[in-house]
C-alpha positions as CSV (number, residue, x, y, z in Angstrom):
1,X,-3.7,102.0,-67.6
2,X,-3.3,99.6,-70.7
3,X,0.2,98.4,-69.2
4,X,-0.7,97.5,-66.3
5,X,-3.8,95.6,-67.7
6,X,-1.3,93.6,-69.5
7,X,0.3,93.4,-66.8
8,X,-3.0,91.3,-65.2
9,X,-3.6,89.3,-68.1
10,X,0.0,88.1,-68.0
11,X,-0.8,87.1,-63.8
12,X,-4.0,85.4,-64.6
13,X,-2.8,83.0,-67.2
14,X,0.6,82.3,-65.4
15,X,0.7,82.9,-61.8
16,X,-0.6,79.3,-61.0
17,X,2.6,77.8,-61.8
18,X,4.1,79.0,-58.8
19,X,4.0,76.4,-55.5
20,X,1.2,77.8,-53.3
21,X,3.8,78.7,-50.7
22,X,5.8,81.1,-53.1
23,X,2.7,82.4,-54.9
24,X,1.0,84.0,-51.3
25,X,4.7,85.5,-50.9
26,X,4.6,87.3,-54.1
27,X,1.0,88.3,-53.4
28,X,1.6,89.7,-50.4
29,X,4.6,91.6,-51.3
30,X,2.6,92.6,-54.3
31,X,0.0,94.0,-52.3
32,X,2.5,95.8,-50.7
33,X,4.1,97.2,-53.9
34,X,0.3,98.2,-54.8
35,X,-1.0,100.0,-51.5
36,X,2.6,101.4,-51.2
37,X,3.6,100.1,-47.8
38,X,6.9,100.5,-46.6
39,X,9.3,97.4,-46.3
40,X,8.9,97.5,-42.5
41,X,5.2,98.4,-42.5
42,X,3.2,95.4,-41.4
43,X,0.4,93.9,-43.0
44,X,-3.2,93.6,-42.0
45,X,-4.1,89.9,-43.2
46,X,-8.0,90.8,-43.1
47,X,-6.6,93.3,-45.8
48,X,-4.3,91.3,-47.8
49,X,-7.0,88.6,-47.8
50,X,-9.9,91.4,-49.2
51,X,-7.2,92.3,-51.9
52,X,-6.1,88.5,-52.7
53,X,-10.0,87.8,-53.6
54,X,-10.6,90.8,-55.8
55,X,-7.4,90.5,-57.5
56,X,-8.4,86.4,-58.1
57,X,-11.9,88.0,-59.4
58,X,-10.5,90.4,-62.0
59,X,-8.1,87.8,-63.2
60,X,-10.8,85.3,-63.9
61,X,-12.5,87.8,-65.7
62,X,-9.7,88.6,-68.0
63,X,-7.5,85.3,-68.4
64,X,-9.0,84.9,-71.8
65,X,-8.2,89.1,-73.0
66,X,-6.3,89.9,-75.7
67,X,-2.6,91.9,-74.6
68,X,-3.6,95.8,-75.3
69,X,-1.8,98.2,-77.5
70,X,-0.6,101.1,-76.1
71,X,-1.5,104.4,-78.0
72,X,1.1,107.3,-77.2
73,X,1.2,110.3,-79.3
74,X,-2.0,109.2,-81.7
75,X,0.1,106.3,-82.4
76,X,-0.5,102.4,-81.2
77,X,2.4,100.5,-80.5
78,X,1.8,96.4,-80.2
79,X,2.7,96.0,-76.5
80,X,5.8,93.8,-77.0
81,X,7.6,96.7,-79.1
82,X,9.6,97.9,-76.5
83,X,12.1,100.0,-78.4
84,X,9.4,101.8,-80.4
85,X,7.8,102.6,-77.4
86,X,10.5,104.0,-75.2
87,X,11.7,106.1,-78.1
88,X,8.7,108.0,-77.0
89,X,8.7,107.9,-73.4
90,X,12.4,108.5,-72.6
91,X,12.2,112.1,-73.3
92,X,9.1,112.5,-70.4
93,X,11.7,110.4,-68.2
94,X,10.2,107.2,-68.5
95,X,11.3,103.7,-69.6
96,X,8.9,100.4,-70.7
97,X,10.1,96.9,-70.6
98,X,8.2,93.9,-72.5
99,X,10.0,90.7,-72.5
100,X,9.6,86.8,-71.8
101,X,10.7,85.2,-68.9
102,X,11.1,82.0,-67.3
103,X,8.5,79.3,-68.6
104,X,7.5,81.8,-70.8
105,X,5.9,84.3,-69.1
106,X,5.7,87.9,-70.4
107,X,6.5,90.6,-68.2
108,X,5.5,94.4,-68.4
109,X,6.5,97.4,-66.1
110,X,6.5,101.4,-67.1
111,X,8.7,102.7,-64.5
112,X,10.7,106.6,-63.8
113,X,13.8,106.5,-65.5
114,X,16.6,107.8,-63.7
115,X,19.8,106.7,-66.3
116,X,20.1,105.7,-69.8
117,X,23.5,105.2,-70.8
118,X,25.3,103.3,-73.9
119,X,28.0,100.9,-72.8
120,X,30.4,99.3,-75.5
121,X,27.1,98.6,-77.7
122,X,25.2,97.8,-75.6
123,X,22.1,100.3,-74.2
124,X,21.0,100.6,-70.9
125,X,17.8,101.6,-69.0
126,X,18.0,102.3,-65.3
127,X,14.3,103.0,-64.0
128,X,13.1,104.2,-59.8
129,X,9.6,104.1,-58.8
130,X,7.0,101.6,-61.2
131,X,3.9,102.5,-62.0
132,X,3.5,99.1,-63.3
133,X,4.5,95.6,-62.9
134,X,3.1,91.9,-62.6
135,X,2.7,89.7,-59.8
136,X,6.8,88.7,-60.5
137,X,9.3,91.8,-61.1
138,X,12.6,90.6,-62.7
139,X,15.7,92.9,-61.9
140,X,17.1,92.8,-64.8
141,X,16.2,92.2,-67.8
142,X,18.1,91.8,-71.9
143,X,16.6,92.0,-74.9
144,X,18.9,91.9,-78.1
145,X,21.3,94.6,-76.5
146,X,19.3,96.7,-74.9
147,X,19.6,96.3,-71.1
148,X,16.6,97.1,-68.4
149,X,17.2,97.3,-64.5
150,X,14.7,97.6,-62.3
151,X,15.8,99.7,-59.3
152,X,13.0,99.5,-56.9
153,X,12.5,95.8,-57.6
154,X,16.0,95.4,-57.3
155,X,16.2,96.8,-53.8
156,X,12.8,94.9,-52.8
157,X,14.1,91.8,-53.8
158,X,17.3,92.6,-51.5
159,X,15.2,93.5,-48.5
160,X,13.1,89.8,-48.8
161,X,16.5,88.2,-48.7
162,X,17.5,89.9,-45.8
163,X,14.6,88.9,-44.2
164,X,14.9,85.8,-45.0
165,X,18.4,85.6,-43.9
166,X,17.6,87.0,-40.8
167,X,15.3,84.3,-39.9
168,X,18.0,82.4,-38.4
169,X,21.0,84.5,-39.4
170,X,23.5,81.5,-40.8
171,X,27.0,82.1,-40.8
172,X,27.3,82.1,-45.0
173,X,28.2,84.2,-47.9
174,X,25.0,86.0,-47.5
175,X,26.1,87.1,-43.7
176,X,29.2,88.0,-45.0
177,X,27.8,90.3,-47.7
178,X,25.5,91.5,-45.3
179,X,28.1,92.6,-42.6
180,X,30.2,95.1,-45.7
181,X,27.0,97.3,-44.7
182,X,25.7,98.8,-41.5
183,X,22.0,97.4,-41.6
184,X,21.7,97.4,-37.8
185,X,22.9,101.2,-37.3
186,X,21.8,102.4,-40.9
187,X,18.9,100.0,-42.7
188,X,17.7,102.6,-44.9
189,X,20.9,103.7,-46.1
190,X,22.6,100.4,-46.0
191,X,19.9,99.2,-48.5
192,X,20.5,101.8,-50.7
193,X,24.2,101.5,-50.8
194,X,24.1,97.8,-51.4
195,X,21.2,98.3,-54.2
196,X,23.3,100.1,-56.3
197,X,26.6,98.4,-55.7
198,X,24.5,95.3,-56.5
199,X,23.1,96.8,-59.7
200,X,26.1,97.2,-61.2
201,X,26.6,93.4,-61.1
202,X,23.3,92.7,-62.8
203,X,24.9,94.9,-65.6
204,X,27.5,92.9,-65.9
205,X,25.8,89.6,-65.9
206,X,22.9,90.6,-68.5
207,X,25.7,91.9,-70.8
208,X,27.5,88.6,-70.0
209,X,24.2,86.9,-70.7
210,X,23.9,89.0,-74.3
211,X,27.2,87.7,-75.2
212,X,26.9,84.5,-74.4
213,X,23.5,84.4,-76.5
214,X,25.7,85.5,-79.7
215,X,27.2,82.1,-78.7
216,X,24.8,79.7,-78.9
217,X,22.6,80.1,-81.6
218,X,18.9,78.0,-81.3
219,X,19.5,78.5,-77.6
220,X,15.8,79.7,-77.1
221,X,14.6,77.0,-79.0
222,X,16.1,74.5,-77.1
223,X,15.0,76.1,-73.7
224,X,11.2,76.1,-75.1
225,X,11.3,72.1,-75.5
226,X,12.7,71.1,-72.6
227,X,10.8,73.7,-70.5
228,X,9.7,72.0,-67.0
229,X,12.5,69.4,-66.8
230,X,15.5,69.4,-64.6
231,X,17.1,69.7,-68.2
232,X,15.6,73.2,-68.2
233,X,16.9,73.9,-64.9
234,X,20.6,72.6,-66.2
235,X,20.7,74.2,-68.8
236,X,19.8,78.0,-67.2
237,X,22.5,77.7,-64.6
238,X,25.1,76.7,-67.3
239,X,24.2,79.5,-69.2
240,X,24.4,81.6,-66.0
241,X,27.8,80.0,-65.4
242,X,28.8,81.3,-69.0
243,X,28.0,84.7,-68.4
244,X,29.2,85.0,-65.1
245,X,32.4,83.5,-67.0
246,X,32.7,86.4,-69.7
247,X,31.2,89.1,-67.8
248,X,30.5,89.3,-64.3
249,X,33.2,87.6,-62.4
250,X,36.5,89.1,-64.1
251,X,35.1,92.2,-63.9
252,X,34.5,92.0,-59.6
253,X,37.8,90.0,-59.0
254,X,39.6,92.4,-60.9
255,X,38.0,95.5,-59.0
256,X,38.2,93.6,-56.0
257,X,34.6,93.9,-54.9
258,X,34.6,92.2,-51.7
259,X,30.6,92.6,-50.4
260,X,29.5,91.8,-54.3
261,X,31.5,89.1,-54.2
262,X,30.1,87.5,-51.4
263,X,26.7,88.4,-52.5
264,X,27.6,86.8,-55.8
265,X,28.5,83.5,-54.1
266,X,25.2,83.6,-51.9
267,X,23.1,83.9,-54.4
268,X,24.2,81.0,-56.1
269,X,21.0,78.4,-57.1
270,X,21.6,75.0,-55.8
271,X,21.8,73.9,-59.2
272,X,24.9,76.1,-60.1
273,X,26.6,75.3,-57.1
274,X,26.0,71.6,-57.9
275,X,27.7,71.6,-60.7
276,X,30.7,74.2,-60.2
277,X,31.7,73.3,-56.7
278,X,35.1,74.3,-57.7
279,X,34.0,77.4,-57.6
280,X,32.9,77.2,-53.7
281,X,36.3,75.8,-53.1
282,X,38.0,78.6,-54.8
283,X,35.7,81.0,-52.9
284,X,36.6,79.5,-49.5
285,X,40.3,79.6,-50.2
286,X,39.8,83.1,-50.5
287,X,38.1,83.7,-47.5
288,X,41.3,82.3,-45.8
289,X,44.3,83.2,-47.8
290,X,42.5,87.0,-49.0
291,X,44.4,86.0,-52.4
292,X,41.8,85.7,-55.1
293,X,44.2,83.6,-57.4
294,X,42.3,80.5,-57.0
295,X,39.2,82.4,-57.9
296,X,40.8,84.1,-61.1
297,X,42.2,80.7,-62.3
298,X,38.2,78.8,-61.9
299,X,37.0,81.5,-63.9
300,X,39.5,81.5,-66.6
301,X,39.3,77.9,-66.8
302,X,35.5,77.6,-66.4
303,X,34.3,79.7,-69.7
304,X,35.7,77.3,-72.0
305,X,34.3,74.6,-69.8
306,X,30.6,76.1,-70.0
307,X,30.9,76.8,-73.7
308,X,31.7,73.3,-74.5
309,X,28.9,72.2,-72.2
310,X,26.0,74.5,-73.8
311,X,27.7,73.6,-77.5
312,X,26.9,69.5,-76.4
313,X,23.8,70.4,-75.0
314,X,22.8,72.3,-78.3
315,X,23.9,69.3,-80.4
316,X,21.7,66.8,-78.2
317,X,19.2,68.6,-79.1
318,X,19.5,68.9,-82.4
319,X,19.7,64.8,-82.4
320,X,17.0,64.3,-80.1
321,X,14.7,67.1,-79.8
322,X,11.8,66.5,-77.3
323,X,13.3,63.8,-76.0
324,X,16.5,65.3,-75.4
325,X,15.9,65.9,-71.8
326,X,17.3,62.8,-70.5
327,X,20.8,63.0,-72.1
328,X,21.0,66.8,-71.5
329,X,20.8,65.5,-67.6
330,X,23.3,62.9,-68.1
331,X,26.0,65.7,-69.9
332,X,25.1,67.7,-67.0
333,X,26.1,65.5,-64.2
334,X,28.8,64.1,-66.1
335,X,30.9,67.3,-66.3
336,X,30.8,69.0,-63.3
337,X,33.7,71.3,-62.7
């Protein structure tokens, strides 16, 4: 299958900038995407370790390939058209996704779709089971405004942090989430329910994310230069923090979406908790008084705060360019809120 050949040739030229540690977890639960194991099913290393050295093999041998096009219909479609494409698939229930990533990495996937709806403007794809994907499987993904969630990787990447939570089971927003669900009495279920309570909120934060794009104009640009710094790393969880601002948080406070909310806070990078720790005080003031007015006032106040921030950023670089890196950081730990 062309996509999923794509799909390769994306792994082999990119998968070796993950730390070993995290690139044999995505392996393995790759391999277990690919041989269709269940989440509980345990792994034969002998297995895993056969696979690993074939799938090393076949990259080597196409690192240096040209992306295919994918022909549908007599018709051959570059394989970063995305909309031409699903206009195509959506009527045999399908959906395709071709996008960049984080340091730059395309991503494919051709997956069942189970919902495509039109929000406000904006147009979203909902798929289930993939029939393709590389070695890392975003959730969600925006591009312009078109919107693509990834159910099944969704719910895997829910199960690995319950896992990993579970490893020692610490008493934080993550265990709060957690206990909104019956996972002891009801896994399968549980998991469910919480995938597509959790789904909803990646909606909300890529249309937040769209949105905040319209904002900041040269954006992308800026992210390409300073790719690999801790600038890089700044400036994603501001931007996150913006679209959370806009988007995501208004929308669970004023619902009053207790588990997402938790799940929200727990999934917080260190890096966006470093520099918004009002936002952690405001969450544990909840969890005490149940009264989320705290938590309403930090966002309110926050989305001019972020703006400002990504506009300074933005002008930093358009002073300094490549070597804007260093003052980004010093803006950054400056104007923590």
């Amino acid at each position: 299958m062309a996509v999923q050949h794509n799909c390769h040739i994306s792994d082999a030229r990119y998968a070796g900038n993950y730390t070993m540690c995290v690139y044999l977890l995505k392996m393995r639960e790759f391999f277990r995407w690919e041989q269709a194991h269940g989440f509980t099913s345990a792994l034969e290393n002998e297995a895993v370790g056969k696979w690993l050295i074939e799938r090393e093999k076949l990259w080597s041998d196409i690192e240096e390939h040209d992306y295919l096009h994918l022909d549908i219909d007599g018709s051959s479609f570059d394989p970063f058209n995305a909309q031409d494409i699903n206009e195509r698939l959506v009527d045999r229930g399908l959906v395709y996704s071709a996008g960049i990533g984080i340091k730059s990495k395309p991503h494919f996937f051709l997956g069942d779709l189970i919902r495509h709806d039109r929000l406000n403007g904006y147009e979203v794809y909902i798929s289930s089971r993939e029939h393709a994907r590389d070695l890392t499987a975003p959730p969600a993904m925006s591009q312009g405004n078109t919107i693509y969630i990834r159910r099944e990787s969704f719910k895997r990447m829910l199960w690995e942090k319950l896992e990993q939570w579970r490893w020692s089971k610490p008493k934080n927003a993550m265990a709060t989430a957690i206990a909104c669900y019956d996972f002891d009495g009801k896994l399968e279920q549980s998991l469910d329910d919480m995938t597509d309570h959790e789904l909803e909120s990646a909606i909300l934060h890529e249309i937040g994310e769209i949105r905040a794009g319209q904002q900041l104009l040269g954006w992308e640009e800026m992210l390409s230069n300073i790719m690999f710094t801790q600038a890089e790393i700044m400036a994603r969880a501001v931007r996150d923090h913006l679209a959370d601002a806009i988007s995501t948080l208004p929308v669970l406070l004023e619902n009053g979406h207790h588990a997402s909310i938790h799940f929200y806070i727990a999934n917080l990078t260190n890096m966006r908790k470093h520099i918004f720790p009002s936002l952690i005080d405001a969450y544990n003031e909840w969890q005490t008084s149940h009264d989320f007015g705290k938590m309403n006032q930090m966002v309110s106040t926050s989305r001019q705060h972020w703006v400002n921030i990504a506009n300074s950023m933005l002008e930093i670089f358009s002073e300094y360019g490549k070597n804007s890196p260093q003052y980004i950081e010093q803006l950054v730990e400056s104007s923590h809120l």
